[in-house]
C-alpha positions in Angstrom: -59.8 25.8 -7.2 -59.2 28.1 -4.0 -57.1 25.2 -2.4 -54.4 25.3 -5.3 -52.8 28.4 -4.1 -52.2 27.0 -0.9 -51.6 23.8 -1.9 -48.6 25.2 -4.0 -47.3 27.2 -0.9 -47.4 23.8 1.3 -45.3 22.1 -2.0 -43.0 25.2 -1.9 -42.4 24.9 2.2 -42.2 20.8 2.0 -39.6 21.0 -0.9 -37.4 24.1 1.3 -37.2 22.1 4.6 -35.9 18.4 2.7 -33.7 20.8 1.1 -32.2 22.6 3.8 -31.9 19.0 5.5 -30.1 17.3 2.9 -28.0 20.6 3.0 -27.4 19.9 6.4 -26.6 16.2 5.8 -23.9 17.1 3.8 -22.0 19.5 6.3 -18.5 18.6 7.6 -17.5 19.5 11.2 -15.0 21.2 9.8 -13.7 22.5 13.3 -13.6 19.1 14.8 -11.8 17.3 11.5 -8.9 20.5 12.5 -8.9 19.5 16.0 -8.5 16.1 15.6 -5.8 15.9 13.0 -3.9 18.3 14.6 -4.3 20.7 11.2 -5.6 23.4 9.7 -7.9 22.8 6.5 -9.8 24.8 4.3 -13.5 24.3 2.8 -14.1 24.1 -0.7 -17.5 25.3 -1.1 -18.6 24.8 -4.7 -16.9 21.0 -4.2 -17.9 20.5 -0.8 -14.6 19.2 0.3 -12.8 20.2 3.1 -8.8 19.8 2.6 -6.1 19.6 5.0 -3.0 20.2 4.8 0.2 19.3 6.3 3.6 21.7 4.9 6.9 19.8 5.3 8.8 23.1 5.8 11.2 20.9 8.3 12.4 18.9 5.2 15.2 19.7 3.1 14.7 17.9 -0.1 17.2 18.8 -3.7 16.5 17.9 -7.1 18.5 18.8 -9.8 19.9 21.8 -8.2 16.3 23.1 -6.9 15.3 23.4 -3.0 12.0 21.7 -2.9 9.5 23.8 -0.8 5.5 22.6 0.1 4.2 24.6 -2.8 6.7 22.3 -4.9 5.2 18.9 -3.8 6.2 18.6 -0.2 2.4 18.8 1.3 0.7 16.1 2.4 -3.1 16.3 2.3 -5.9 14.7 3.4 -9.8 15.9 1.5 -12.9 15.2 3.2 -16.3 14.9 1.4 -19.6 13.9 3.2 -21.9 10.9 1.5 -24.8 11.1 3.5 -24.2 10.2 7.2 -20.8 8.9 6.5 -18.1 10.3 4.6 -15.3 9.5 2.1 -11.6 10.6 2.4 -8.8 10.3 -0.3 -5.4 12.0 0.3 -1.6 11.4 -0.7 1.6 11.2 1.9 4.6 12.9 1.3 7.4 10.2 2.8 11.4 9.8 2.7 12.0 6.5 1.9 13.0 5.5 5.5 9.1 6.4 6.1 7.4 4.3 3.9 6.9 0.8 5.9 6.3 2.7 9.5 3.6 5.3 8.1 2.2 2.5 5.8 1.8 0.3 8.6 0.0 3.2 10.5 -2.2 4.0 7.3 -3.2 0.2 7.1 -4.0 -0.4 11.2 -6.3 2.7 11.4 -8.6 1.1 8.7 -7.4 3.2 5.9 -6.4 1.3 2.4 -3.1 2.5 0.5 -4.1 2.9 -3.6 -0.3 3.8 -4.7 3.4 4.5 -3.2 5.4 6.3 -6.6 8.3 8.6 -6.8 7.4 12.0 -8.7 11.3 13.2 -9.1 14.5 11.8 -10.4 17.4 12.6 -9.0 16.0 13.8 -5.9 18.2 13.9 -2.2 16.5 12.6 0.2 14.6 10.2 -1.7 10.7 11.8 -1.7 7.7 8.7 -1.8 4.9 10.0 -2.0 1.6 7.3 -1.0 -2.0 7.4 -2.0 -4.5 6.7 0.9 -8.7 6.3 0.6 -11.2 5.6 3.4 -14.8 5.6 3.9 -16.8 5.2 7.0 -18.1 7.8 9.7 -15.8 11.2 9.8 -14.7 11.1 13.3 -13.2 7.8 12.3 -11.7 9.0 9.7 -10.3 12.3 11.3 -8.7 9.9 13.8 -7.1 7.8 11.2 -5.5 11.0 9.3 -4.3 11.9 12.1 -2.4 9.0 12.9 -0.9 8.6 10.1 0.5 12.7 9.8 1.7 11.7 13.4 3.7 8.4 12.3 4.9 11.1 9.4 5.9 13.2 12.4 7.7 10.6 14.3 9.3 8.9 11.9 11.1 11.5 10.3 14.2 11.3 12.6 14.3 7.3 12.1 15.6 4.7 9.9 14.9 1.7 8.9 18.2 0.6 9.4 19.1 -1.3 12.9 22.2 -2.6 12.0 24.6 -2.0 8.8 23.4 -4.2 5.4 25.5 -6.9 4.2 27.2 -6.4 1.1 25.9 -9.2 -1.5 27.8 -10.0 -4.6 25.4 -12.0 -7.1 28.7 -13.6 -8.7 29.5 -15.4 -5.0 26.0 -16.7 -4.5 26.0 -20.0 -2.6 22.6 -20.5 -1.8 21.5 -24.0 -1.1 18.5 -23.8 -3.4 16.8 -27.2 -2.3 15.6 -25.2 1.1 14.5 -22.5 -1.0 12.4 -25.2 -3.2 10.9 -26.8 -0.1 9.2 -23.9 1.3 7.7 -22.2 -1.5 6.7 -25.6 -3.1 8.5 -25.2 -7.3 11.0 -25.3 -9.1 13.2 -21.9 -10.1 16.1 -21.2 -12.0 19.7 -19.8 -11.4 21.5 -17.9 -13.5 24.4 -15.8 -13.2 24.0 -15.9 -9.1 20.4 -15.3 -8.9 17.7 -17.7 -8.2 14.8 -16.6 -9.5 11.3 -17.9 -9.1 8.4 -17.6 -11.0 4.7 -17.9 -9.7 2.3 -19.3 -12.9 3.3 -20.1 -16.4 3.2 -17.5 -19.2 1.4 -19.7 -21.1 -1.1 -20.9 -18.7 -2.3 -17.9 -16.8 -4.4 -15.5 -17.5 -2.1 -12.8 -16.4 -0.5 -10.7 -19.3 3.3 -10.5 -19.7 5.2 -8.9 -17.3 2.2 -9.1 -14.4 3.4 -12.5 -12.9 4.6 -12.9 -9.5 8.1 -13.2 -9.3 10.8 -13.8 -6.0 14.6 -13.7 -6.8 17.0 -14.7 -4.0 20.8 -13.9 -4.1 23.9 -14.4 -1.7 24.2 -17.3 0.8 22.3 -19.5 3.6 23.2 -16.8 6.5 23.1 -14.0 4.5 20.2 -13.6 1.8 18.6 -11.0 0.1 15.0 -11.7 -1.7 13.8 -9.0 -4.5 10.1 -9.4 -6.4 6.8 -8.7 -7.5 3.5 -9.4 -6.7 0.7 -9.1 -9.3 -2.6 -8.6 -7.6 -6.2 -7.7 -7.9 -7.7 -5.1 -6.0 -9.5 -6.8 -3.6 -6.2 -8.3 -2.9 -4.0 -5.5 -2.3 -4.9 -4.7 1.6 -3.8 -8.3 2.7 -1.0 -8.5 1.1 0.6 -5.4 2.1 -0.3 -6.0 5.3 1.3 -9.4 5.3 4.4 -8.4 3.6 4.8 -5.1 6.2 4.4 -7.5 8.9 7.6 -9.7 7.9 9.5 -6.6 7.7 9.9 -6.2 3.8 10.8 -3.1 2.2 8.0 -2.3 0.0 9.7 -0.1 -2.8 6.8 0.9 -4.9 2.6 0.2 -5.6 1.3 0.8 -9.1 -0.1 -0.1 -12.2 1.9 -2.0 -15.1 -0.9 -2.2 -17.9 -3.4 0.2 -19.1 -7.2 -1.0 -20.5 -7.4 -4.1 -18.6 -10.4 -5.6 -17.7 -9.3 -6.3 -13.9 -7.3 -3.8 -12.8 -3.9 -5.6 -11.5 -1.5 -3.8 -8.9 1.9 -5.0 -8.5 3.6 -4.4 -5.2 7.4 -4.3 -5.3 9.4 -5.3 -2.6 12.6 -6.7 -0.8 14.2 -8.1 2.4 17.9 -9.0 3.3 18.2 -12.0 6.2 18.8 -15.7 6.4 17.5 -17.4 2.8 15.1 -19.7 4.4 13.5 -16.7 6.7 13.1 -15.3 3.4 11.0 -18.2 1.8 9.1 -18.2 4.5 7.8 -15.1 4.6 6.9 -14.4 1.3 5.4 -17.7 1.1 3.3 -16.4 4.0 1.9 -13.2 1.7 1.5 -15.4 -1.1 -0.7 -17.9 1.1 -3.1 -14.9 2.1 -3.9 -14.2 -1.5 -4.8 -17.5 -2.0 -7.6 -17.1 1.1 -8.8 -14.4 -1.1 -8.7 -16.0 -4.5 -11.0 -18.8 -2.4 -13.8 -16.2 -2.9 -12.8 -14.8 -6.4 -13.8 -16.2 -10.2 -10.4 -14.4 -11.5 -6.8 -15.4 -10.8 -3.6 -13.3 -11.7 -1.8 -15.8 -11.4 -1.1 -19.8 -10.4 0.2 -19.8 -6.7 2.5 -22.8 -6.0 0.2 -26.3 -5.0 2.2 -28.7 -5.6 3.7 -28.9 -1.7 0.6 -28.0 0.1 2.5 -28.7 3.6 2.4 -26.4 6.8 5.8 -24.7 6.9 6.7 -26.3 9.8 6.8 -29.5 8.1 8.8 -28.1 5.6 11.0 -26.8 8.1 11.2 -30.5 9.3 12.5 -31.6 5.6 15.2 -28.6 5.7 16.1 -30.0 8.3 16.7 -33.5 7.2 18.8 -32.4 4.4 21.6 -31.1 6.5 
């Protein structure tokens, strides 16, 4: 009976140290996270995130008559939270629309994933994007990464996306040579009033609900193309194909949600790309094949992908060729 005292004060001491370790565990370098993004931050203490924050005081953005100032949406953020001995970031990027594909790109090599790219105002000048980032792995990591991308912000403000001036395309003078389209991404579309328009998976077949099938429609002529769709994907999806479709230079325009209470949550990417009508097949025949590496591994489809020409695309190059 003497020994309980004590053995209560041992308890007591045992359950103070695992709790001022597990304290500790959960600490951010809050100094280094500032010195490596380049930005100050502050700590949340009854959260335990630690948030920083980039102003965009250097942008002049109108809406509806109103100056837009960072307390008004133009701050880009980044929170940190520790999960143990890694950590978890999630954070939004405020982008003009010139922006989008360079700090995507720089968002997407660093190992983090994008979630969404939206607009929040109408009638806005510049055109404001703003894009959801996430990452999880070990905080210097993910310091670094941040970083990059509020640097690609940085740089890329005084670019545009524009190297040379756009055609001007007039859906009423389309003369596309549609068998070339046909060949490369292996079906059948349909053209009407200019556009050819191709559809990826039958309404009736797939297990994708209406308005989430992948889509690609291609206007103007051989030379002088421009390609405009959607991509319906599952999550696990979503990384590849933005990568793939950054890679051939599309536009991506927007990243979100079409349905609400679905079982698999499906993201549809929206994009576009002006340049010679078979470069055009090609590359988005190149995303689509990536999500069909993925769908290897995966019980659920969004959608049917195109089988019925399962031929490298240089053979089908071959067969463009012949036609001519």
């Amino acid at each position: 009976m003497r020994l309980k005292p004590f053995a209560c004060a041992l308890t007591f001491c045992f359950i103070m140290i695992f709790s001022v370790q597990a304290q500790g565990d959960l600490q951010l370098d809050c100094k280094m996270i500032e010195n490596v993004t380049g930005h100050k931050g502050d700590m949340n203490l009854s959260t335990g995130v630690f948030k920083v924050s980039v102003p965009h005081k250097d942008v002049k953005v109108n809406t509806i008559g109103i100056l837009l100032t960072p307390e008004l949406g133009l701050t880009s953020w980044v929170d940190f939270k520790k999960t143990g001995s890694d950590a978890e970031i999630s954070g939004e990027m405020v982008l003009i629309e010139d922006q989008v594909g360079e700090v995507m790109k720089a968002a997407l090599d660093n190992g983090l994933k994008v979630k969404s790219l939206y607009n929040k105002y109408l009638w806005d000048t510049p055109k404001l994007m703003y894009m959801q980032v996430e990452g999880k792995g070990q905080i210097n990591d993910l310091a670094k990464a941040s970083g990059q991308v509020f640097e690609s912000i940085k740089k890329s403000r005084k670019s545009s996306i524009w190297g040379s001036p756009l055609a001007h395309i007039n859906a009423s003078k389309t003369t596309l040579d549609v068998r070339n389209i046909e060949i490369l991404l292996g079906t059948q579309g349909i053209m009407k009033s200019g556009v050819y328009k191709v559809v990826f998976g039958n309404e009736k077949e797939t297990t994708a609900p209406r308005g989430e099938l992948t889509w690609a429609a291609f206007v103007g002529s051989d030379k002088q193309a421009l390609i405009l769709g959607d991509i319906a994907m599952e999550e696990n999806e979503v990384q590849d194909v933005l990568k793939s479709l950054i890679k051939n230079d599309f536009l991506i325009l927007s990243l979100h949600q079409h349905m609400m209470g679905e079982n698999s949550k499906i993201q549809i990417v929206h994009y576009m790309k002006q340049g010679p009508a078979v470069d055009l097949a090609k590359n988005i025949m190149e995303t689509l094949e990536t999500m069909k590496d993925v769908q290897k591994n995966t019980k659920v489809t969004v959608h049917e992908l195109p089988v019925s020409e399962k031929l490298p695309l240089e053979e089908k190059t071959d067969r463009i060729r012949k036609l001519k």
